[in-house]
C-alpha positions in Angstrom: 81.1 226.4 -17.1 82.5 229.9 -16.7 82.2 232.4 -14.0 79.6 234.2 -16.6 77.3 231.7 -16.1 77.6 231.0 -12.5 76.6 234.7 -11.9 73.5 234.0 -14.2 72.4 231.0 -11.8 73.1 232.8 -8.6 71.3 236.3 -9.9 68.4 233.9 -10.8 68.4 232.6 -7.1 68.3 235.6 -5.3 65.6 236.9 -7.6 63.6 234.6 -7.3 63.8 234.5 -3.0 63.0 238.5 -3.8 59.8 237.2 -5.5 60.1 239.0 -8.9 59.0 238.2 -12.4 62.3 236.8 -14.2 63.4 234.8 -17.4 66.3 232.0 -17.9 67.5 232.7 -21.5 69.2 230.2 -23.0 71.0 230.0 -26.3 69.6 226.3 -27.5 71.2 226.5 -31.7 73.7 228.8 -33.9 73.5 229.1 -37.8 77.1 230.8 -38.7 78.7 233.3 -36.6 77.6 233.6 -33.1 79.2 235.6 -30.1 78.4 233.3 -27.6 77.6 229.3 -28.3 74.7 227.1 -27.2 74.0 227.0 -23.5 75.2 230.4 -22.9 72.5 232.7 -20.8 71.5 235.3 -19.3 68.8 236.1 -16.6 66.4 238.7 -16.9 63.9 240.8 -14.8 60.5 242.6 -15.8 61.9 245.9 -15.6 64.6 244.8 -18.0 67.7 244.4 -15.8 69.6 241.6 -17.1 72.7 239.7 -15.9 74.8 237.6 -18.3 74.5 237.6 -21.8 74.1 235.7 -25.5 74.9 237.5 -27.9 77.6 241.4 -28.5 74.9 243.4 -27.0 71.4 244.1 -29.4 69.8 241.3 -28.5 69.8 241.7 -25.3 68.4 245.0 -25.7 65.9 243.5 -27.6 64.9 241.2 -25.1 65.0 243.9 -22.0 62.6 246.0 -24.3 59.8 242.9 -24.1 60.4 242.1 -20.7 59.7 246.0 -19.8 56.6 245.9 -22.7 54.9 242.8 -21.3 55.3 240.4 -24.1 57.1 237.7 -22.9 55.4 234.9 -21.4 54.9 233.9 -18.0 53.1 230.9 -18.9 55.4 228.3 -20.7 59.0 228.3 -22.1 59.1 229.6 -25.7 61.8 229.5 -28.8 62.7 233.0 -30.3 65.0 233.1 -33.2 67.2 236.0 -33.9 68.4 237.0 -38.0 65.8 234.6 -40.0 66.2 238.1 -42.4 68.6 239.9 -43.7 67.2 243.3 -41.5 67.5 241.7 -38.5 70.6 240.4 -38.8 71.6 244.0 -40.0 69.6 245.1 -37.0 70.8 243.1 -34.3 74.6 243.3 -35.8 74.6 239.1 -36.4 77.2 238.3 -39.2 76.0 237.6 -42.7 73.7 234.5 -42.7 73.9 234.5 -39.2 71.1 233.2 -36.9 70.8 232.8 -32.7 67.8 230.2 -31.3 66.9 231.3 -27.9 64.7 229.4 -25.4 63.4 231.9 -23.2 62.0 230.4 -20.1 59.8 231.8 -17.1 61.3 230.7 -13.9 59.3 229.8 -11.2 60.6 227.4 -9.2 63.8 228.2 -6.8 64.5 224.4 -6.1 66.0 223.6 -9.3 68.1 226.2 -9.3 69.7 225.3 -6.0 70.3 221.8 -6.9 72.5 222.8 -9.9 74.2 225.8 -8.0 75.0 222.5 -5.6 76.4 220.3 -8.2 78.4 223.0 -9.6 80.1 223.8 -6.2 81.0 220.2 -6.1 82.3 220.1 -9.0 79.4 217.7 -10.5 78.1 217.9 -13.8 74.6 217.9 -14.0 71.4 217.4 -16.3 68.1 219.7 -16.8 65.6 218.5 -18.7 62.9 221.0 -19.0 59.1 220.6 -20.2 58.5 223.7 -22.3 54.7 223.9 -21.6 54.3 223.1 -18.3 57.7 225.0 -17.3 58.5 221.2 -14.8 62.0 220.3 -14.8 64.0 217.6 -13.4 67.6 217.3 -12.7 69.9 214.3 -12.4 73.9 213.2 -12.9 75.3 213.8 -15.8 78.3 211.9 -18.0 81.0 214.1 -19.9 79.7 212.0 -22.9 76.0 213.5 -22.5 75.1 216.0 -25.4 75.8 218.5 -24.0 72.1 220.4 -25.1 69.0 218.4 -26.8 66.0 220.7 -27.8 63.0 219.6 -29.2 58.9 221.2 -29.9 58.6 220.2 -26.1 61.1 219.8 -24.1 64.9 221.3 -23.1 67.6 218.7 -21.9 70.9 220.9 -21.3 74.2 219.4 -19.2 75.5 222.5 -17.0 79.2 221.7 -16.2 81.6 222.6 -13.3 84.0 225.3 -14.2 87.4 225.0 -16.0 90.5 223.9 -13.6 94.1 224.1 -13.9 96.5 223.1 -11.7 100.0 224.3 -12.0 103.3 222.6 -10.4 105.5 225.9 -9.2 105.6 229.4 -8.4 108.5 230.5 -11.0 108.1 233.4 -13.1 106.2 231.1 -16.0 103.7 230.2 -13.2 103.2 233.6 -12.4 101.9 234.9 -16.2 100.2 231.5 -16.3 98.4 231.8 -13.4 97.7 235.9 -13.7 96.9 235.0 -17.9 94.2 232.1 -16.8 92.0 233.4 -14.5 91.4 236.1 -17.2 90.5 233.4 -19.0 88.3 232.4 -16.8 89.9 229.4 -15.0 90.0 228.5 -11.6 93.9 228.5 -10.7 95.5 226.0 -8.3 99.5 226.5 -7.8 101.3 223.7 -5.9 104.7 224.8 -4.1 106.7 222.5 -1.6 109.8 225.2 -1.9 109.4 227.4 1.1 111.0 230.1 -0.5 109.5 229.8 -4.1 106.6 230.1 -1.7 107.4 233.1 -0.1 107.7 235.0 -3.1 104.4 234.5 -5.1 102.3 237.4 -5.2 99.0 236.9 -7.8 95.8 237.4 -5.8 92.8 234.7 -6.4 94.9 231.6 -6.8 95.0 228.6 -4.4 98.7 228.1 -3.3 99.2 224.9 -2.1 102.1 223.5 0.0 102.4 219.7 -0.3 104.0 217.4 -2.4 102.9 217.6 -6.3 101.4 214.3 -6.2 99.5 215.1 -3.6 98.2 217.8 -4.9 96.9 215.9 -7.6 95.4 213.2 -6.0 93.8 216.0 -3.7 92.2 218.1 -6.3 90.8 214.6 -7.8 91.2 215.9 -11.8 88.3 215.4 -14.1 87.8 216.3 -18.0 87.5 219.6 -17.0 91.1 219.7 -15.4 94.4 220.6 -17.1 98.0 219.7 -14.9 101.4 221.8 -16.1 104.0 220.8 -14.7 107.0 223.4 -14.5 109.3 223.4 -11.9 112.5 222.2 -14.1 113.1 219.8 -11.4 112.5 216.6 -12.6 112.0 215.0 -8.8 108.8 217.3 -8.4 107.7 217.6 -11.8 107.5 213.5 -12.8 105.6 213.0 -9.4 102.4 215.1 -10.6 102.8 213.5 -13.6 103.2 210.1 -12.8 99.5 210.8 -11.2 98.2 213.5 -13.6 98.6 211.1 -16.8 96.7 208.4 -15.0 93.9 210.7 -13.8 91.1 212.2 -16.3 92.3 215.5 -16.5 91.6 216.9 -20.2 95.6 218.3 -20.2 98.8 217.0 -18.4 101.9 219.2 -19.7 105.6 219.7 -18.8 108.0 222.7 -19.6 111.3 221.4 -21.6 112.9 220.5 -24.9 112.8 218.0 -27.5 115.5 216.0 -25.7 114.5 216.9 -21.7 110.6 215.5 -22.3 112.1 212.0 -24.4 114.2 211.7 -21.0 111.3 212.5 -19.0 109.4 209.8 -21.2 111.8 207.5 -20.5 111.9 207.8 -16.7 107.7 207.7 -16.4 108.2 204.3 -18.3 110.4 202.9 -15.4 106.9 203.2 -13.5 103.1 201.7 -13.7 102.4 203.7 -16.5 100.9 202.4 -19.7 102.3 203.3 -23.0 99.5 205.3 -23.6 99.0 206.8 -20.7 102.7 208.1 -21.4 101.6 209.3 -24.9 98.9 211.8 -23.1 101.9 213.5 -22.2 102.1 217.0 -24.0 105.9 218.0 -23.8 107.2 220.4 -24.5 104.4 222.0 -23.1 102.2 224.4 -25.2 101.5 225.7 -29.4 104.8 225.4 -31.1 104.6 229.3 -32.0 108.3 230.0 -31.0 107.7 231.9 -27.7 111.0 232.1 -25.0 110.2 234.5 -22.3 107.9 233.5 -19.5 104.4 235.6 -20.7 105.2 234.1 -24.2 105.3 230.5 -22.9 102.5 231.2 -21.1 100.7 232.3 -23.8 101.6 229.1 -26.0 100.0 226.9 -23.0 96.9 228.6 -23.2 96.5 228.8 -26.4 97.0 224.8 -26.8 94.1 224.6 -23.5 91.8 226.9 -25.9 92.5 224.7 -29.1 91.9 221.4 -27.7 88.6 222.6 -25.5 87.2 224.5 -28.6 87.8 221.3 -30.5 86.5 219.3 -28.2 83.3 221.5 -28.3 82.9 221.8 -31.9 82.6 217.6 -31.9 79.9 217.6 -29.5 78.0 220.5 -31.0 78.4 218.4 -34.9 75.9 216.1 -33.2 73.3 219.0 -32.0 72.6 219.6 -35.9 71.0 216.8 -36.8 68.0 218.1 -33.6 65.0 219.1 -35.0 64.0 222.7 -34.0 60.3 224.1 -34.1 59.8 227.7 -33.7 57.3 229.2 -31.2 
């Protein structure tokens, strides 16, 4: 989950303790070319102020225009779909063939909303399953394997997930682009530093610096699918011990800077441990896209774009699944 979405579920809360009128919109399906993918939102008022959004910008005009008219529904939770016809795709600047399946939803209840907000903070995933009609909706734990959304004539099921981590081992320069280049991305940024004065030096705002050992620090933060682990120190003493524990935890990622021949040396040292052969094979070293880069923002770049390619990926498998769902329009 990005921080897009956390500002949705927090706008929704303190709207609804001001007692207004408000809608949870919810992209549920995508035909073609979509701006944002299923189970992005946005929250919306009566008098049309929105936060969030699902799609470049028309659509969400579209919907502030019914809120402020009076024809959305405070009854039940209802599907709208966006570019069935060539005009309205041209209208609401969707590309060719292009179509957006919202489930826009009448919130009423504040406890809901709390308990996820909760589950997010603890970095929990969590499951909604919403009754379209009578707008009652029950949460409970989720599993990384869970379809991630389920829509149906009557009902929503949708998995809301704790945000993208990554934890990076040193404050060099690398560290610095890659920590300054990720939380534009939108991750939430975790640098572990034992070296005093590597320490001393770092400067980027918004990042956790920790100072402890790099296993430690992995065992601490606990990693989960949602978690990638970069080693880049150059120091093999501080770099093998995150990822003696990084390759046995579940985080999504574990990488280390180096050649060819430094990472089949560092290979070989991790197998002198209790690492299993595949747990060794996790390992992504050299670290990042193969895309040539040599200074510090390019290598940083080349990590990040290797995190986008195998969390895109990984999305596109799950969503292959969502197409076989039935979908009724309202």
């Amino acid at each position: 989950m990005d921080s897009v979405d956390l500002s949705v579920f927090k706008t929704l809360e303190k709207w609804l303790e001001a007692d207004l009128t408000v809608w949870l919109v919810t992209v549920v399906k995508t035909f073609g070319s979509s701006p944002r993918q299923p189970g992005a939102m946005l929250v919306l008022r009566d008098d049309g102020v929105l936060v969030g959004s699902v799609s470049g910008g028309c659509i969400e005009d579209d919907l502030a225009d019914k809120a402020r008219s009076g024809e959305l529904s405070t009854a039940r939770a209802v599907l709208k779909v966006y570019g069935m016809t060539q005009e309205e795709a041209q209208r609401f600047n969707l590309p060719c063939g292009g179509t957006l399946e919202l489930v826009i939803e009448p919130v009423k209840s504040l406890e809901w909303v709390s308990e996820i907000r909760n589950a997010i903070n603890s970095h929990r995933l969590i499951k909604r399953e919403l009754n379209l009609a009578s707008l009652q909706s029950h949460c409970s734990d989720a599993r990384s394997t869970d379809i991630p959304i389920q829509f149906t004539e009557q009902h929503l099921s949708i998995v809301y997930g704790p945000r993208w981590r990554i934890l990076i081992i040193g404050a060099g320069q690398t560290s610095v682009y890659l920590a300054d280049m990720a939380k534009a991305l939108d991750y939430q940024v975790t640098v572990c530093e034992p070296r005093d004065a590597m320490r001393a030096s770092w400067e980027i705002k918004e990042v956790t610096l920790l100072n402890m050992m790099p296993d430690d620090a992995v065992m601490a933060m606990q990693p989960d699918a949602h978690t990638a682990i970069i080693a880049l120190t150059h120091d093999p003493k501080l770099d093998d011990m995150a990822l003696l524990e990084g390759l046995k935890s579940a985080a999504f990622y574990v990488g280390a800077l180096g050649s060819q021949k430094n990472n089949a040396n560092r290979r070989k040292r991790l197998a002198m441990f209790d690492l299993l052969t595949m747990e060794i094979e996790r390992l992504h070293g050299p670290v990042g896209l193969s895309i040539g880069s040599r200074t510090p923002p390019e290598i940083a770049i080349a990590i990040l774009a290797e995190l986008i390619e195998l969390r895109r990926n990984g999305i596109a498998n799950k969503n292959s699944i969502k197409a076989e769902i039935p979908l009724v329009c309202s």
